[in-house]
N, C-alpha and C positions, 0 to 999 in steps of 0.2 A: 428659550429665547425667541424673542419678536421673529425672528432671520430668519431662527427655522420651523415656522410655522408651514404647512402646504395646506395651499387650497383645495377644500374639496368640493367638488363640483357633483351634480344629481341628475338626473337624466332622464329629462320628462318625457313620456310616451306620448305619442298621437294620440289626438280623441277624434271618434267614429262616431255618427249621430248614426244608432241603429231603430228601429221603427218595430218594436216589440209587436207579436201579434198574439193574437190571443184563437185558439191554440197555438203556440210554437214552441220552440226551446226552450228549457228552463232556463232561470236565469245562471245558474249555478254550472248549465253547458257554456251560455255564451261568454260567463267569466273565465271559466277553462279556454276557451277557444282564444280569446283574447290575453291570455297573460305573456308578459315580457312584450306585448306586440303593439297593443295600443289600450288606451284606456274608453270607458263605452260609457257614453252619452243617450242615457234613455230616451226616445223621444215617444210619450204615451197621449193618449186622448184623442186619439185620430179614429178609434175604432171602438163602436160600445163594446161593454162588456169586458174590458180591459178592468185587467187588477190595478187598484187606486194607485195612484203617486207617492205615495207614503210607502210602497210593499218597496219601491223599485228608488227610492231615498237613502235604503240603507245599502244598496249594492253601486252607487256612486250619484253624479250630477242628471237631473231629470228634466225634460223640457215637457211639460204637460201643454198639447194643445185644443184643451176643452172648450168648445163654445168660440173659437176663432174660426174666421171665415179663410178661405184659400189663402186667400194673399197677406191675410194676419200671421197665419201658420209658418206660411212659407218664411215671411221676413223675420219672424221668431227664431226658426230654426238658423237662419242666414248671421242674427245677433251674435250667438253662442260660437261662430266660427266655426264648425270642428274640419277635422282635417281629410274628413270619407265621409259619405252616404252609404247607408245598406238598408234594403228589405229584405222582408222575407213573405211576403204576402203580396198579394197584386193590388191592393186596394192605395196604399197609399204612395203607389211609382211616382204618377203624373207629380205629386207635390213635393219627392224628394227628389227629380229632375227640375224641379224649377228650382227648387234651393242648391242644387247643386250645379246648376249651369250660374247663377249669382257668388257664386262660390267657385268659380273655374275647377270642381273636382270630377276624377274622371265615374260618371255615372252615365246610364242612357240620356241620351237628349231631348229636349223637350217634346220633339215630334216622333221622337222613338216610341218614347213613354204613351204618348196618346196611342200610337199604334199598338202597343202591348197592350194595351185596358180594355180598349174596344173591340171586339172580336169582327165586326160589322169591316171597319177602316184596315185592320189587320188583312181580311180578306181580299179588300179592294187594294192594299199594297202589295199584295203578292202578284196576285192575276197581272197587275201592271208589269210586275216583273218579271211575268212571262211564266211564273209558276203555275204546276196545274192546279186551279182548286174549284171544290164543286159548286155549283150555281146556286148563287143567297141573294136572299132578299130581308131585308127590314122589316118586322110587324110589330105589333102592338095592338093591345086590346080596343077591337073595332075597325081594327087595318089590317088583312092578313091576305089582302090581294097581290100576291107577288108571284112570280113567273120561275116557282122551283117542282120540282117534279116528286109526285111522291114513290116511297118511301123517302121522308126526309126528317132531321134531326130538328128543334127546336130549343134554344139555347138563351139566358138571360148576353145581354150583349155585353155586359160587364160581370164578372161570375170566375169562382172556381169551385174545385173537388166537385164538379156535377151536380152543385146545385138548381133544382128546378131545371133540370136536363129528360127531353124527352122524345123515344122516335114514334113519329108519326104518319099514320095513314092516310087522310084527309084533312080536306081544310075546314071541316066543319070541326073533327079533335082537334085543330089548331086553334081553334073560337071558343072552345069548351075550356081547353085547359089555359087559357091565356084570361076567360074570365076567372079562374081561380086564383090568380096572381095579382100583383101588384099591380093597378090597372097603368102607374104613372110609367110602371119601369118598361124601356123598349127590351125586346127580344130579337137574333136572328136567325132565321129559318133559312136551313141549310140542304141540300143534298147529300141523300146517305151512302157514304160510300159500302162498296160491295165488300162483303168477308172474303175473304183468300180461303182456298181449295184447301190449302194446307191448316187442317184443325189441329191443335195438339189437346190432347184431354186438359189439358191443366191450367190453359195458356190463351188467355182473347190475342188478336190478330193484333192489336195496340198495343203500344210499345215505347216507350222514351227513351230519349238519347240526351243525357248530363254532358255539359260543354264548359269550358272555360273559355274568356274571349278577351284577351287583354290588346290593349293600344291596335286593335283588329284582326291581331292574331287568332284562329279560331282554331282548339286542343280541344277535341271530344276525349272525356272519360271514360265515358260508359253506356251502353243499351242496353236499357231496364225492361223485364218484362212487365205484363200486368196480369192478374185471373179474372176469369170472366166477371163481367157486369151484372149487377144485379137490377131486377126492373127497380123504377122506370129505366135507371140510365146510372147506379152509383156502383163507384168503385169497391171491390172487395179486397185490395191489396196488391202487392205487387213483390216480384224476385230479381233479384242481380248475380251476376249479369243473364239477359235475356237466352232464350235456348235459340232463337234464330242463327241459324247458316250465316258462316262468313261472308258469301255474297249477298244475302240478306242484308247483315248489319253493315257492310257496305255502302248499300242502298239508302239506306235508313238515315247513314250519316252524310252522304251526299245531298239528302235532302233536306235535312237539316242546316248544313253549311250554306246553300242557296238560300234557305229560307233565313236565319243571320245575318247573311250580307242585305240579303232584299229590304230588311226593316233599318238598315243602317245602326246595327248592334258592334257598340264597337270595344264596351268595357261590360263584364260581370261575369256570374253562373247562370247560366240558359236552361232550361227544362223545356225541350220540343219533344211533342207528342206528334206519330206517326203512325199511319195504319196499314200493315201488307193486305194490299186487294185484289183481287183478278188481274187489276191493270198495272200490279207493283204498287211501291211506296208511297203513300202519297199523305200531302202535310194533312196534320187536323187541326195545330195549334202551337204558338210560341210561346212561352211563358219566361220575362224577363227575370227570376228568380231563381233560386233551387225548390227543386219537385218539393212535396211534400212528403216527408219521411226518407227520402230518399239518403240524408245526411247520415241516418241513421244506417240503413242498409249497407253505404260505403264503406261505414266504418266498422262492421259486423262482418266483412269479408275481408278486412285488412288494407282499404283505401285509406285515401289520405282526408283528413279530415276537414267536409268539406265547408263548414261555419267558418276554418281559419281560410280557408281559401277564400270565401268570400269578404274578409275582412281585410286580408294581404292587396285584393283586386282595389278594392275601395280604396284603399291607401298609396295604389299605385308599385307596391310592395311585387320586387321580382319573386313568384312562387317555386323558381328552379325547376331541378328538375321531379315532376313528381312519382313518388316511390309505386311499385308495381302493385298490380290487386292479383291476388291468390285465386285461379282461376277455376282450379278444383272446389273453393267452395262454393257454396250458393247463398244468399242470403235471402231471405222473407220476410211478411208481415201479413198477414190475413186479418181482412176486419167482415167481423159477422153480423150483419143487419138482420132489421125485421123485415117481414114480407109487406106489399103494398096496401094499405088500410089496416095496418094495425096501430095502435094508438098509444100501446104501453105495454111496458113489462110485463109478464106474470110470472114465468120461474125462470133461472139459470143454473142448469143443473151440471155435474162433472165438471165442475173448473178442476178441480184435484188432478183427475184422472189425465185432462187433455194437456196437464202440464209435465204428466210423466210418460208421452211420448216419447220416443228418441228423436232429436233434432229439434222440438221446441227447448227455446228457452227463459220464455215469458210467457204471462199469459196474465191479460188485464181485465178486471169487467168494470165497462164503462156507465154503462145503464146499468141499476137495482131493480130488481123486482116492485113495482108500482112506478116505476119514472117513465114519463111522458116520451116518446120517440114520433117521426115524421121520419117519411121515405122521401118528402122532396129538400129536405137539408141535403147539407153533402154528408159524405157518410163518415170523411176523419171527423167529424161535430157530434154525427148520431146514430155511431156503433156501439151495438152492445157489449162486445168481448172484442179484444183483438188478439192476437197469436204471433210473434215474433220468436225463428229461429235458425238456425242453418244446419245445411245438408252440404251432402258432397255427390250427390248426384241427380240428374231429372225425375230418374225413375222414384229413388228415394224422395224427393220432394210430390210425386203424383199421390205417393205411398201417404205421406204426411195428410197431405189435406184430406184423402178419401177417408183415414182414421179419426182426423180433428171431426170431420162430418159425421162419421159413423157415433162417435165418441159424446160430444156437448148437445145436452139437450136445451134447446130456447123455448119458450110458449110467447105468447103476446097475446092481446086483448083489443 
Protein backbone atom coordinates (compact mmCIF):
# COMPACT_ATOMS: atom_id res chain seq x y z
CA UNK A 1 0.00 0.00 0.00
CA UNK A 2 0.59 3.76 -0.81
CA UNK A 3 0.85 4.28 3.40
CA UNK A 4 3.47 1.98 3.65
CA UNK A 5 5.85 3.05 1.25
CA UNK A 6 9.33 4.58 3.06
CA UNK A 7 11.28 6.91 1.64
CA UNK A 8 14.65 6.24 0.85
CA UNK A 9 16.97 8.73 0.84
CA UNK A 10 21.08 8.70 -0.69
CA UNK A 11 23.83 10.32 0.65
CA UNK A 12 25.88 12.43 -1.50
CA UNK A 13 29.57 12.76 -0.69
CA UNK A 14 31.56 16.05 -0.82
CA UNK A 15 33.45 16.64 -4.07
CA UNK A 16 37.23 17.68 -3.56
CA UNK A 17 38.77 19.45 -6.75
CA UNK A 18 42.12 17.63 -6.47
CA UNK A 19 44.97 18.98 -8.90
CA UNK A 20 46.58 15.62 -10.17
CA UNK A 21 50.28 15.87 -10.77
CA UNK A 22 52.16 13.97 -12.85
CA UNK A 23 54.41 12.07 -11.07
CA UNK A 24 52.00 11.44 -8.08
CA UNK A 25 49.60 9.06 -6.84
CA UNK A 26 47.95 6.72 -8.80
CA UNK A 27 44.68 7.31 -9.37
CA UNK A 28 43.58 4.02 -8.02
CA UNK A 29 45.56 5.41 -4.33
CA UNK A 30 43.57 8.57 -4.33
CA UNK A 31 40.34 6.62 -5.00
CA UNK A 32 41.07 4.37 -2.01
CA UNK A 33 42.01 7.31 -0.04
CA UNK A 34 38.69 8.93 -0.79
CA UNK A 35 36.08 6.23 -0.48
CA UNK A 36 32.99 6.62 1.89
CA UNK A 37 34.79 10.36 2.43
CA UNK A 38 34.14 12.46 -0.57
CA UNK A 39 33.97 12.11 -4.20
CA UNK A 40 37.23 13.63 -6.50
CA UNK A 41 37.02 16.16 -8.87
CA UNK A 42 39.84 15.85 -11.35
CA UNK A 43 41.29 18.96 -12.06
CA UNK A 44 43.96 18.26 -15.03
CA UNK A 45 45.76 20.54 -17.72
CA UNK A 46 47.49 22.76 -15.45
CA UNK A 47 50.86 20.87 -15.83
CA UNK A 48 52.36 19.36 -19.20
CA UNK A 49 52.85 16.05 -19.54
CA UNK A 50 49.76 15.22 -17.67
CA UNK A 51 47.77 11.97 -18.81
CA UNK A 52 44.89 13.11 -21.14
CA UNK A 53 41.38 13.84 -19.72
CA UNK A 54 39.87 10.97 -21.09
CA UNK A 55 42.46 8.47 -18.68
CA UNK A 56 40.98 10.55 -15.67
CA UNK A 57 37.01 10.46 -17.27
CA UNK A 58 36.60 7.03 -16.35
CA UNK A 59 37.47 7.40 -12.65
CA UNK A 60 34.78 10.40 -12.23
CA UNK A 61 34.03 14.30 -13.04
CA UNK A 62 37.13 16.14 -14.90
CA UNK A 63 37.80 19.86 -14.92
CA UNK A 64 40.53 20.09 -17.80
CA UNK A 65 42.30 23.44 -17.69
CA UNK A 66 44.24 23.50 -21.10
CA UNK A 67 45.04 26.49 -22.77
CA UNK A 68 43.12 28.85 -19.91
CA UNK A 69 44.82 31.65 -18.58
CA UNK A 70 44.84 32.19 -14.52
CA UNK A 71 41.80 33.70 -14.05
CA UNK A 72 40.04 31.48 -16.90
CA UNK A 73 41.32 28.63 -14.67
CA UNK A 74 40.61 29.73 -11.57
CA UNK A 75 36.81 30.87 -12.37
CA UNK A 76 36.45 27.32 -14.13
CA UNK A 77 37.39 25.59 -11.16
CA UNK A 78 35.12 28.28 -8.90
CA UNK A 79 31.97 26.92 -11.55
CA UNK A 80 32.09 23.39 -10.60
CA UNK A 81 31.67 24.42 -6.84
CA UNK A 82 33.32 21.53 -5.04
CA UNK A 83 33.41 21.45 -1.44
CA UNK A 84 37.76 21.29 -0.76
CA UNK A 85 40.86 22.20 -2.72
CA UNK A 86 43.89 19.89 -2.47
CA UNK A 87 47.45 19.71 -4.02
CA UNK A 88 49.96 17.82 -4.17
CA UNK A 89 52.57 19.52 -6.04
CA UNK A 90 53.76 23.35 -5.56
CA UNK A 91 53.05 24.42 -8.89
CA UNK A 92 49.67 24.88 -8.95
CA UNK A 93 49.04 26.43 -4.93
CA UNK A 94 48.87 30.20 -6.03
CA UNK A 95 45.67 29.24 -8.41
CA UNK A 96 43.92 26.69 -5.92
CA UNK A 97 44.15 29.58 -3.22
CA UNK A 98 42.40 31.79 -5.41
CA UNK A 99 39.66 29.56 -6.21
CA UNK A 100 39.41 28.65 -2.93
CA UNK A 101 39.37 31.92 -1.10
CA UNK A 102 36.26 32.63 -4.01
CA UNK A 103 34.93 29.63 -2.56
CA UNK A 104 35.27 30.52 1.18
CA UNK A 105 37.08 26.89 1.60
CA UNK A 106 39.68 26.29 4.06
CA UNK A 107 43.01 26.28 2.03
CA UNK A 108 46.19 28.62 2.15
CA UNK A 109 45.50 32.17 1.49
CA UNK A 110 46.21 34.10 -1.30
CA UNK A 111 49.31 35.74 0.12
CA UNK A 112 50.29 32.37 1.80
CA UNK A 113 50.33 30.62 -1.51
CA UNK A 114 52.50 33.41 -3.09
CA UNK A 115 54.84 32.83 -0.20
CA UNK A 116 55.01 29.05 -0.63
CA UNK A 117 55.93 29.40 -4.63
CA UNK A 118 58.42 31.82 -4.32
CA UNK A 119 61.42 30.76 -2.46
CA UNK A 120 62.76 34.61 -2.86
CA UNK A 121 59.34 36.25 -0.78
CA UNK A 122 59.37 33.05 1.57
CA UNK A 123 62.75 34.14 2.69
CA UNK A 124 61.95 37.93 3.06
CA UNK A 125 58.72 36.59 5.21
CA UNK A 126 60.64 34.91 7.61
CA UNK A 127 63.61 37.24 8.35
CA UNK A 128 60.66 39.81 9.06
CA UNK A 129 59.56 37.50 11.39
CA UNK A 130 62.48 37.44 13.11
CA UNK A 131 63.59 33.98 11.86
CA UNK A 132 67.17 33.14 11.27
CA UNK A 133 67.77 32.63 7.62
CA UNK A 134 70.82 33.04 5.47
CA UNK A 135 71.64 36.03 3.30
CA UNK A 136 69.92 35.89 -0.46
CA UNK A 137 69.81 37.68 -3.02
CA UNK A 138 67.94 37.63 -6.44
CA UNK A 139 69.69 36.79 -9.94
CA UNK A 140 69.13 35.89 -13.12
CA UNK A 141 70.97 35.51 -16.24
CA UNK A 142 73.18 38.75 -16.44
CA UNK A 143 72.27 39.95 -12.86
CA UNK A 144 74.12 37.99 -10.38
CA UNK A 145 75.32 41.08 -8.45
CA UNK A 146 74.14 40.46 -4.93
CA UNK A 147 75.77 40.82 -1.48
CA UNK A 148 75.80 36.74 -0.46
CA UNK A 149 78.79 35.26 0.68
CA UNK A 150 80.32 32.26 -0.74
CA UNK A 151 79.94 29.04 -0.38
CA UNK A 152 76.50 29.65 -1.38
CA UNK A 153 73.50 27.48 -2.85
CA UNK A 154 71.86 28.55 -6.13
CA UNK A 155 68.22 27.73 -6.53
CA UNK A 156 65.24 28.13 -9.45
CA UNK A 157 63.04 30.75 -7.25
CA UNK A 158 60.06 28.73 -8.08
CA UNK A 159 61.15 24.79 -8.18
CA UNK A 160 61.10 21.47 -6.38
CA UNK A 161 62.69 17.86 -5.73
CA UNK A 162 66.09 20.04 -6.44
CA UNK A 163 65.72 20.78 -9.51
CA UNK A 164 68.43 22.81 -11.22
CA UNK A 165 69.82 23.17 -7.50
CA UNK A 166 73.35 23.91 -7.13
CA UNK A 167 76.31 24.90 -4.56
CA UNK A 168 78.40 27.37 -5.43
CA UNK A 169 81.94 28.79 -5.26
CA UNK A 170 82.06 32.08 -7.15
CA UNK A 171 80.15 34.31 -8.95
CA UNK A 172 81.67 33.74 -11.94
CA UNK A 173 80.07 29.51 -11.60
CA UNK A 174 76.92 31.66 -10.78
CA UNK A 175 77.22 33.42 -14.63
CA UNK A 176 78.28 30.02 -16.01
CA UNK A 177 75.62 27.87 -14.79
CA UNK A 178 72.72 30.40 -14.96
CA UNK A 179 73.62 30.81 -18.74
CA UNK A 180 72.71 27.17 -19.04
CA UNK A 181 69.44 27.69 -17.89
CA UNK A 182 66.33 29.15 -18.81
CA UNK A 183 67.65 32.68 -19.39
CA UNK A 184 63.69 34.05 -18.62
CA UNK A 185 63.42 32.12 -15.29
CA UNK A 186 64.62 34.11 -12.03
CA UNK A 187 66.77 32.19 -9.63
CA UNK A 188 67.78 32.86 -5.68
CA UNK A 189 71.18 32.69 -4.46
CA UNK A 190 71.46 31.86 -1.08
CA UNK A 191 73.86 31.35 1.80
CA UNK A 192 75.16 27.86 2.55
CA UNK A 193 74.43 26.77 5.62
CA UNK A 194 77.22 24.92 7.59
CA UNK A 195 77.01 20.80 8.16
CA UNK A 196 76.78 19.86 11.69
CA UNK A 197 79.81 18.07 13.54
CA UNK A 198 77.50 15.29 14.07
CA UNK A 199 77.88 13.07 10.57
CA UNK A 200 75.97 9.82 10.64
CA UNK A 201 77.38 7.46 7.78
CA UNK A 202 73.94 7.13 6.31
CA UNK A 203 72.24 10.17 7.06
CA UNK A 204 72.81 14.11 5.33
CA UNK A 205 72.17 16.77 8.23
CA UNK A 206 68.61 17.65 6.30
CA UNK A 207 65.77 16.50 7.49
CA UNK A 208 61.74 17.13 7.39
CA UNK A 209 59.27 17.53 9.68
CA UNK A 210 55.45 16.23 8.32
CA UNK A 211 52.73 18.67 10.03
CA UNK A 212 49.12 18.85 10.13
CA UNK A 213 47.78 22.31 10.57
CA UNK A 214 43.92 22.63 10.86
CA UNK A 215 41.82 25.95 11.85
CA UNK A 216 45.81 26.89 13.02
CA UNK A 217 46.12 24.32 15.21
CA UNK A 218 49.79 23.07 14.47
CA UNK A 219 50.23 18.64 15.04
CA UNK A 220 53.67 17.49 13.79
CA UNK A 221 53.70 13.89 12.66
CA UNK A 222 56.87 13.18 12.11
CA UNK A 223 60.86 13.84 11.36
CA UNK A 224 61.93 12.41 8.18
CA UNK A 225 65.36 11.76 7.57
CA UNK A 226 67.18 12.17 4.17
CA UNK A 227 70.77 10.18 2.56
CA UNK A 228 73.08 12.15 1.34
CA UNK A 229 72.87 14.31 -1.84
CA UNK A 230 74.04 13.48 -4.88
CA UNK A 231 75.99 16.24 -6.94
CA UNK A 232 74.93 18.77 -8.14
CA UNK A 233 72.36 18.96 -5.39
CA UNK A 234 69.51 15.89 -5.90
CA UNK A 235 68.01 13.81 -3.49
CA UNK A 236 68.80 10.19 -3.13
CA UNK A 237 65.90 9.25 -0.81
CA UNK A 238 64.85 9.45 2.46
CA UNK A 239 63.95 7.28 6.03
CA UNK A 240 61.11 7.68 8.90
CA UNK A 241 61.23 8.47 11.32
CA UNK A 242 64.75 10.33 11.27
CA UNK A 243 67.77 8.89 13.72
CA UNK A 244 68.07 12.52 15.22
CA UNK A 245 68.12 12.85 19.18
CA UNK A 246 65.12 13.90 21.01
CA UNK A 247 66.45 17.35 21.57
CA UNK A 248 67.36 17.41 18.16
CA UNK A 249 63.95 16.56 16.69
CA UNK A 250 62.89 19.06 19.28
CA UNK A 251 64.65 21.64 17.72
CA UNK A 252 63.62 20.77 14.34
CA UNK A 253 59.98 20.96 15.30
CA UNK A 254 60.22 24.29 17.09
CA UNK A 255 61.35 25.56 14.04
CA UNK A 256 59.20 24.44 11.93
CA UNK A 257 56.13 25.67 14.22
CA UNK A 258 57.78 29.29 13.90
CA UNK A 259 58.23 29.01 10.55
CA UNK A 260 54.05 27.86 10.00
CA UNK A 261 52.96 30.52 11.91
CA UNK A 262 55.42 33.26 10.11
CA UNK A 263 53.93 32.42 6.69
CA UNK A 264 50.31 32.51 8.21
CA UNK A 265 49.68 28.75 7.44
CA UNK A 266 46.51 28.10 8.84
CA UNK A 267 44.92 24.95 7.08
CA UNK A 268 46.71 21.66 5.33
CA UNK A 269 49.89 18.99 5.44
CA UNK A 270 53.20 21.14 5.62
CA UNK A 271 56.48 19.45 4.56
CA UNK A 272 59.34 21.85 6.19
CA UNK A 273 62.83 21.13 5.41
CA UNK A 274 65.52 21.80 8.12
CA UNK A 275 69.19 21.49 8.50
CA UNK A 276 71.28 20.82 11.87
CA UNK A 277 74.29 23.08 11.63
CA UNK A 278 77.05 24.31 13.93
CA UNK A 279 74.68 26.97 14.83
CA UNK A 280 71.51 24.28 15.49
CA UNK A 281 68.45 24.03 13.48
CA UNK A 282 67.82 26.18 11.09
CA UNK A 283 64.99 26.66 8.25
CA UNK A 284 65.86 25.76 4.51
CA UNK A 285 62.34 25.69 3.34
CA UNK A 286 58.43 25.42 3.66
CA UNK A 287 56.55 23.45 1.52
CA UNK A 288 52.60 24.03 1.58
CA UNK A 289 52.11 20.15 0.58
CA UNK A 290 52.98 16.66 1.75
CA UNK A 291 56.84 15.85 0.95
CA UNK A 292 57.11 13.80 -1.91
CA UNK A 293 56.84 9.98 -1.13
CA UNK A 294 56.77 10.73 2.07
CA UNK A 295 52.71 9.34 2.14
CA UNK A 296 54.24 6.36 1.14
CA UNK A 297 56.89 5.89 3.93
CA UNK A 298 54.04 6.81 6.61
CA UNK A 299 52.17 4.18 5.61
CA UNK A 300 55.03 1.48 5.38
CA UNK A 301 55.58 2.08 9.09
CA UNK A 302 52.08 1.90 10.18
CA UNK A 303 51.01 5.69 10.01
CA UNK A 304 47.98 7.10 9.25
CA UNK A 305 47.30 7.53 5.81
CA UNK A 306 48.26 10.58 4.80
CA UNK A 307 46.22 11.38 1.07
CA UNK A 308 43.05 10.85 3.67
CA UNK A 309 44.34 13.24 5.89
CA UNK A 310 44.90 15.72 3.42
CA UNK A 311 41.53 15.18 1.98
CA UNK A 312 39.54 15.23 5.71
CA UNK A 313 41.74 18.99 6.16
CA UNK A 314 40.36 20.15 2.73
CA UNK A 315 36.94 19.37 3.76
CA UNK A 316 37.42 20.78 7.07
CA UNK A 317 36.71 17.11 8.30
CA UNK A 318 37.84 16.67 12.23
CA UNK A 319 40.83 13.89 11.69
CA UNK A 320 40.59 12.85 15.65
CA UNK A 321 42.70 11.39 17.14
CA UNK A 322 45.54 10.16 14.99
CA UNK A 323 46.66 6.41 15.51
CA UNK A 324 50.42 5.91 16.75
CA UNK A 325 53.43 5.11 14.25
CA UNK A 326 55.45 1.72 15.15
CA UNK A 327 58.73 3.27 16.25
CA UNK A 328 60.77 0.24 15.92
CA UNK A 329 60.32 0.24 12.44
CA UNK A 330 61.97 2.18 9.91
CA UNK A 331 60.85 2.92 6.66
CA UNK A 332 62.92 3.90 3.29
CA UNK A 333 63.22 4.75 -0.35
CA UNK A 334 66.47 5.11 -2.01
CA UNK A 335 66.58 6.52 -5.48
CA UNK A 336 69.78 5.78 -7.57
CA UNK A 337 70.97 8.48 -10.13
CA UNK A 338 73.54 8.86 -12.71
CA UNK A 339 76.56 10.70 -12.09
CA UNK A 340 77.06 14.47 -13.47
CA UNK A 341 77.43 14.34 -17.53
CA UNK A 342 76.03 11.24 -18.20
CA UNK A 343 73.44 11.42 -20.73
CA UNK A 344 72.02 7.79 -20.81
CA UNK A 345 71.60 4.50 -19.77
CA UNK A 346 73.88 1.62 -20.66
CA UNK A 347 73.23 -1.36 -18.47
CA UNK A 348 71.31 -2.03 -15.12
CA UNK A 349 72.60 -4.95 -13.80
CA UNK A 350 71.22 -7.17 -10.42
CA UNK A 351 67.88 -5.91 -10.10
CA UNK A 352 67.17 -9.66 -9.01
CA UNK A 353 69.72 -9.90 -6.43
CA UNK A 354 69.06 -6.19 -4.74
CA UNK A 355 65.66 -7.37 -4.40
CA UNK A 356 66.59 -10.40 -2.33
CA UNK A 357 68.15 -8.37 0.38
CA UNK A 358 66.63 -8.65 3.62
CA UNK A 359 64.45 -5.45 4.40
CA UNK A 360 63.88 -4.40 0.75
CA UNK A 361 60.69 -4.67 -0.42
CA UNK A 362 60.54 -3.15 -3.95
CA UNK A 363 62.65 -2.40 -6.21
CA UNK A 364 61.71 -0.43 -9.55
CA UNK A 365 63.76 0.45 -12.65
CA UNK A 366 62.85 3.68 -13.84
CA UNK A 367 65.30 4.34 -16.64
CA UNK A 368 66.13 1.32 -19.45
CA UNK A 369 69.09 0.72 -20.69
CA UNK A 370 69.32 3.49 -23.84
CA UNK A 371 66.80 6.18 -22.16
CA UNK A 372 67.98 9.68 -21.97
CA UNK A 373 68.79 10.83 -18.14
CA UNK A 374 69.82 14.63 -16.89
CA UNK A 375 71.41 15.32 -13.40
CA UNK A 376 69.79 18.86 -13.40
CA UNK A 377 66.07 17.34 -13.28
CA UNK A 378 64.90 16.39 -9.95
CA UNK A 379 65.78 13.05 -9.35
CA UNK A 380 61.96 11.67 -8.21
CA UNK A 381 61.60 12.47 -12.50
CA UNK A 382 65.17 11.08 -13.31
CA UNK A 383 66.12 7.98 -11.16
CA UNK A 384 67.15 5.05 -12.66
CA UNK A 385 66.21 2.27 -9.95
CA UNK A 386 64.54 3.06 -6.74
CA UNK A 387 64.69 0.76 -3.62
CA UNK A 388 61.74 0.84 -1.12
CA UNK A 389 61.82 -1.08 2.11
CA UNK A 390 61.93 -1.50 5.97
CA UNK A 391 64.15 -2.34 8.79
CA UNK A 392 63.98 -2.27 12.40
CA UNK A 393 67.09 -0.75 13.14
CA UNK A 394 69.89 2.11 12.03
CA UNK A 395 72.53 -0.10 12.11
CA UNK A 396 70.31 -2.55 9.84
CA UNK A 397 69.34 0.21 7.53
CA UNK A 398 73.39 1.51 7.19
CA UNK A 399 73.73 -2.50 6.49
CA UNK A 400 70.95 -2.17 3.68
CA UNK A 401 72.26 0.56 1.69
CA UNK A 402 76.16 -0.28 1.73
CA UNK A 403 74.77 -3.97 0.26
CA UNK A 404 72.12 -2.12 -2.36
CA UNK A 405 75.67 -0.15 -3.33
CA UNK A 406 77.81 -3.07 -3.18
CA UNK A 407 75.16 -5.25 -5.02
CA UNK A 408 73.31 -3.05 -8.41
CA UNK A 409 75.51 -2.43 -10.99
CA UNK A 410 74.45 1.06 -13.20
CA UNK A 411 76.79 2.09 -16.35
CA UNK A 412 75.73 5.38 -18.16
CA UNK A 413 77.03 6.99 -21.22
Amino acid sequence: MAGDEKEITVDVLPRVALFQPEPGPSLFETLAASRDLCQIVWIVGWQLGQPTAEVHRRFGEVVDLSGLSFQEAVAKIESVRPDGVVVLSDAPIEMAAAAAEKLNLPFHSVETARLLSDKMAQREALGTAGLPVPRFGAVRFGNTDVDVPFPAVLKPRAGAGSRDTFKVASNDEVADLLASCDPQEEFILEEWLSDSTNQRKFAADLVSVETIVRDGDVRHLMVTGRFPFALPFRETGSFMPSDLGDDDKDAVREVATSAIRALGITNGIIHTEVKMTLDGARLVEVNGRVGGSISGLMTRIGGPLMLRLVLQVALGVDVGVLPSVNASSIGFYRLLVGPIGATKVAAVEHLDEVGAIPGVEEVSMNKRPGDEINARQSAFMDNTVRVDGLVHSYEELLDVMERIDATLTLSFS
